[in-house]
N, C-alpha and C positions, 0 to 999 in steps of 0.2 A: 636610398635616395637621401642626398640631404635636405639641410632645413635650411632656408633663407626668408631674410624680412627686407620689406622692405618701406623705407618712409619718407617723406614729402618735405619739401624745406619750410621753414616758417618766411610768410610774407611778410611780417610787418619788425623792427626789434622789438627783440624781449628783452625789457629791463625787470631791476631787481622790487619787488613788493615795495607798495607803498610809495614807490616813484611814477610820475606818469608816464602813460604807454601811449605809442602814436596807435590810431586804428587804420590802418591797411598804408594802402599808398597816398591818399586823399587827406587833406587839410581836414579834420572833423574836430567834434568838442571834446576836451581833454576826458582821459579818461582815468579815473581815481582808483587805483587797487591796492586796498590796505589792507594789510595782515593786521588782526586782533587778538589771536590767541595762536599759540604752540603749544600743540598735547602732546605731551608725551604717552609712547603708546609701550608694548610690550606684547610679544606674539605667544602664545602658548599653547600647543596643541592645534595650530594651523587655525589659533582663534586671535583676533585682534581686539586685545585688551586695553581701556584705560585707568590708570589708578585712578581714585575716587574717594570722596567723602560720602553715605547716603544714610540719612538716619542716625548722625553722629557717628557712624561706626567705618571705619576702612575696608572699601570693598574693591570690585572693581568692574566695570561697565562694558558688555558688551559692543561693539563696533556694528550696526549696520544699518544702512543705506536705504536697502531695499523693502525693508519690510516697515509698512507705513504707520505704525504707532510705535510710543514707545512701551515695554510693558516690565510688569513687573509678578514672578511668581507669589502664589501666594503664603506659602512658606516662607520667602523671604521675606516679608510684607512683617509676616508675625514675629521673624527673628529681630529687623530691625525696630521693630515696634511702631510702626507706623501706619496709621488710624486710615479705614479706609471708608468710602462713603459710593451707597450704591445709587444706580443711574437712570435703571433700566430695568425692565423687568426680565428673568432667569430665563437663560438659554441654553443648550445645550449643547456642549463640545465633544470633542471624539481624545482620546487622551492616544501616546503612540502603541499602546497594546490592541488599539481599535475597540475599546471598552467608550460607551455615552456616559458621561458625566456632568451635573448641572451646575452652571456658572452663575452668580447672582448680579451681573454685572456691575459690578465693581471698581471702581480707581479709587489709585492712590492721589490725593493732593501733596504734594510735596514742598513745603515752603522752600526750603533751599537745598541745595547738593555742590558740589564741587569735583572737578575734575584737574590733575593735574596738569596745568601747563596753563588754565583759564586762570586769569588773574582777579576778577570776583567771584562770588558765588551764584548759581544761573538760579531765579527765582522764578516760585509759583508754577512748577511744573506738573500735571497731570500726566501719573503711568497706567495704561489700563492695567488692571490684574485679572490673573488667570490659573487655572488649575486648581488642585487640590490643597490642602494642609501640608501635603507629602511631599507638591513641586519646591524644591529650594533655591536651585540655581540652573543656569546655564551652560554645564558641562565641569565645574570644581566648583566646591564650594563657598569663594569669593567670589564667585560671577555671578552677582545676586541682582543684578536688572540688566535691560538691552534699551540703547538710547538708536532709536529709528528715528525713519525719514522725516518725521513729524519736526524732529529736535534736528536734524541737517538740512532740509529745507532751505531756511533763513539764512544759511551760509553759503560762498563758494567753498567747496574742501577738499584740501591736498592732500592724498596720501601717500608718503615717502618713506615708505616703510625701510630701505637701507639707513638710513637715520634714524627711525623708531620716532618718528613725528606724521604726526595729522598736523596740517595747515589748516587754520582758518579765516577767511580775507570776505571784505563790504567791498561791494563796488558801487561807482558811482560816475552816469553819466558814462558807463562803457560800452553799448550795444553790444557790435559784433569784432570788436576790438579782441584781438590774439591777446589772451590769457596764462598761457605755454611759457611762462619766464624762464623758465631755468633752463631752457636749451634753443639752440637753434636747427632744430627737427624737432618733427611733433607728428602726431595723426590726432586726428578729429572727427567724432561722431555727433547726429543729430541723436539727440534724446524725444522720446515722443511718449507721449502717455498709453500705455496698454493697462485696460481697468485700473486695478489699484496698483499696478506698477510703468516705473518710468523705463523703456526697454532702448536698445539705441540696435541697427542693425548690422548682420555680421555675413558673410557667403563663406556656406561649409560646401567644398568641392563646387565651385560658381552658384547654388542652392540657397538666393535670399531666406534668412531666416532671421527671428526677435532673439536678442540675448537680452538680460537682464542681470547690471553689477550687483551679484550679491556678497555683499562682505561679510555675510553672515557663517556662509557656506565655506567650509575647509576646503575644498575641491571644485572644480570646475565642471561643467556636466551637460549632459544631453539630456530632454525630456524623451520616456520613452512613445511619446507622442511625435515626436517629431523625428524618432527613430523610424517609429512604424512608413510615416509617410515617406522618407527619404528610403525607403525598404530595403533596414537594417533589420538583421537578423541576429538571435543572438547566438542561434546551431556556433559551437566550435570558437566561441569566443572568450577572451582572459575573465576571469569571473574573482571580483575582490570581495572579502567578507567585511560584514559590516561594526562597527566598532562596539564592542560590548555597550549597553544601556546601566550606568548608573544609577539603583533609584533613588529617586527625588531630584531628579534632573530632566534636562528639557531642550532635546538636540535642537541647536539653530540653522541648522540646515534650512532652507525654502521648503523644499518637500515634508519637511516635518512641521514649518511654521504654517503649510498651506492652509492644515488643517485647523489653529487658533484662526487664522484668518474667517474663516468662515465662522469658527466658533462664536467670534468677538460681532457677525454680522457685518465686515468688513467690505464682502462683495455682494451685498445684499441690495435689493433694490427695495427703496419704500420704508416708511418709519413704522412699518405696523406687525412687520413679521421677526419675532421675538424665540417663541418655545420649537420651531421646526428642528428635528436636527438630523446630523448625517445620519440615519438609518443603514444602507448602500454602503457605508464604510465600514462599517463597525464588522461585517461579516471579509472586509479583508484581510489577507495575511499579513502577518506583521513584514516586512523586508527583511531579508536574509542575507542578500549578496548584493552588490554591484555586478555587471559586464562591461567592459572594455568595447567601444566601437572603434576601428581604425579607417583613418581618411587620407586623402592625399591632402589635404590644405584647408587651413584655414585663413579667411579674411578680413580683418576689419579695418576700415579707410583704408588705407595704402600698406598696412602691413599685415603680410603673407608668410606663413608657417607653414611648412611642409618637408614631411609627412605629419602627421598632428592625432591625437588619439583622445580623448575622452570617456568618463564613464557616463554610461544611458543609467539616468535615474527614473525611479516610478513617482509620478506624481498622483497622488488622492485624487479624484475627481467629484465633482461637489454634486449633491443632489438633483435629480429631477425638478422640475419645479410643478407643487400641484393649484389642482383645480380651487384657484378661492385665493391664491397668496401671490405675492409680489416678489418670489425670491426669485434671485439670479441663477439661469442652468447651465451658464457659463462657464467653461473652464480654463485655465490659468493662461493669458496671452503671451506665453515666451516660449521658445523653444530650445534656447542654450544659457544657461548659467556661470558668468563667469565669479568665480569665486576668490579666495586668499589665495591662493594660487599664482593667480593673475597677478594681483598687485605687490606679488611677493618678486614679482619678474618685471615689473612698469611700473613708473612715477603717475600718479594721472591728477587728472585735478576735473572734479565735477561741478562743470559752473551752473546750478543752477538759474539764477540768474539769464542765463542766457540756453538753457536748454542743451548747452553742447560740451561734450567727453571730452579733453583733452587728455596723452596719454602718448609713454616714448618708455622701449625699451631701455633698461639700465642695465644689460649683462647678468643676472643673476639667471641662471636656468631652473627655476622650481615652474613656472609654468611650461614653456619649451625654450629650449636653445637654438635661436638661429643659428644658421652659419654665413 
């Protein structure tokens, strides 16, 4: 079978950043979209890198989106020399051998940092830290923090990765004014909040489902959660091994960050539950393989890929909640992860701002190749 996409025209023109845009058909209030910084970016290892300034020292910054703080290990913390002050009192994380480990809750205060392509230095930023003496980076040993949703928030951002540029643009006075400048096709999704992530949705074989952009993730992926209930099996299926572990490093994967998440009390409800920790995980195996599911299509807004394949990843599932505490028994609201993959295939731009994905194929086939 082949693959086809397909996408929807833009209603309104797209002009170029920084010029006003009309919003729809309708006479409305001008709408203001400036660009204020161009990062330059760098891919390595299906990771999206920005050079950096951190701690006096040339490093380089993690890319991601999805995961809501920013953080900093704590190995890197003591290479760059930078003084950290605690917050909270000690909790307990699960480190990815499934081993408990205790956190003192900790961040770093950061007076300044710089990122290539921002034209000041971005001030007074708070990294939570995490891990051991032994965490250093993020998958090499230049990827010594990760700047989250916390620190993208505040921005609309473009990622155009065929340029090896992150855009980043204020708006003003835009509503629901088309954002989509650089082309006239686009697809567009609603953003909605699912707990501590913002998910937009996706139909796998017409099967509403939550995806969540993770630019964290090398790959693009299926919960094996939402394998189960779409009743995927894995009997007979492509099985990929998983990428040797580093140590003193700290896979940015979602499935691997799930578990800081919780660590850090992320998905916690109530100021008062601190020392609980994953118990229930620590006694999992560590992952060994991916498998391969295969589907006839995938769809999001108006574009359609098919046949389409994905790997089912296992996601950690967070404790019980007991008798006496306020913690959440919740487990992770998305079911598809799209990853560097994805935008290694599409231009997108996340207007916060206005809650909605904007996003248009560019011909590169690392996520799929239509035809």
């Amino acid at each position: 079978m082949g693959k086809s996409i397909m996408m929807k025209p833009v209603l309104t023109s797209a002009l170029m950043a920084g010029l006003v845009l009309a919003a729809g058909h309708e006479a409305k209030a001008a709408c203001n979209f400036q660009k204020i910084a161009e990062l330059h970016v760098v891919v390595e290892n299906n990771q999206i890198l920005i050079p950096g300034i951190l701690g006096g020292k040339p490093v380089k910054f993690l890319f991601d989106t999805a995961f809501p703080r920013s953080l900093l290990p704590r190995g890197a913390a003591t290479r760059l020399e930078i003084p950290l002050s605690t917050v909270s009192e000690p909790v307990t994380i699960m480190t990815l051998s499934g081993l408990a480990a205790r956190d003192d809750g900790s961040v770093a205060e950061v007076p300044q940092f710089t990122l290539d392509g921002m034209q000041t230095p971005i001030k007074d930023t708070i990294f939570h830290v995490f891990g051991s003496a032994e965490t250093k980076n993020f998958g090499s040993p230049d990827v010594a923090a990760l700047l989250g949703a916390d620190f993208w928030s505040g921005y609309e951002v473009e990622v155009d990765l065929p340029h090896a540029l992150i855009n980043l643009f204020r708006t003003q006075d835009c509503g629901d004014s088309v954002l989509a400048y650089w082309s006239n096709s686009y697809n567009m999704a609603d953003m909605r909040r699912e707990g501590i992530y913002e998910t937009l949705p996706v139909k796998l074989e017409g099967r509403e489902l939550s995806a969540i952009l993770d630019t964290g993730s090398r790959y693009s992926g299926l919960t094996d959660k939402a394998a189960a209930m779409l009743g995927i099996k894995r009997d007979g299926a492509v099985t990929l091994a998983v990428d040797d572990q580093t140590p003193g490093t700290q896979t940015p994967d979602l499935p691997s960050m799930t578990r800081i998440a919780h660590g850090l009390g992320l998905e916690r409800q109530g100021p008062n539950v601190f020392t609980l920790g994953l118990q229930d995980m620590g006694a999992a195996e560590p992952l060994r393989d991916y498998w391969v599911a295969r589907f006839k299509n995938i769809t999001i807004d108006q574009e359609t890929i098919s046949p389409f394949s994905l790997r089912v990843v296992h996601l950690p599932h967070p404790p019980k909640g007991e008798t006496g505490t306020l913690i959440s028994a919740t487990t992770p609201h998305y079911d598809v992860l799209l990853g560097v993959d994805f935008l290694q295939s599409h231009r997108v731009l996340i207007a916060n701002s206005q809650g909605k994905f904007y996003f248009t194929y560019t011909g590169v086939p690392k996520f799929a190749k239509p035809s």
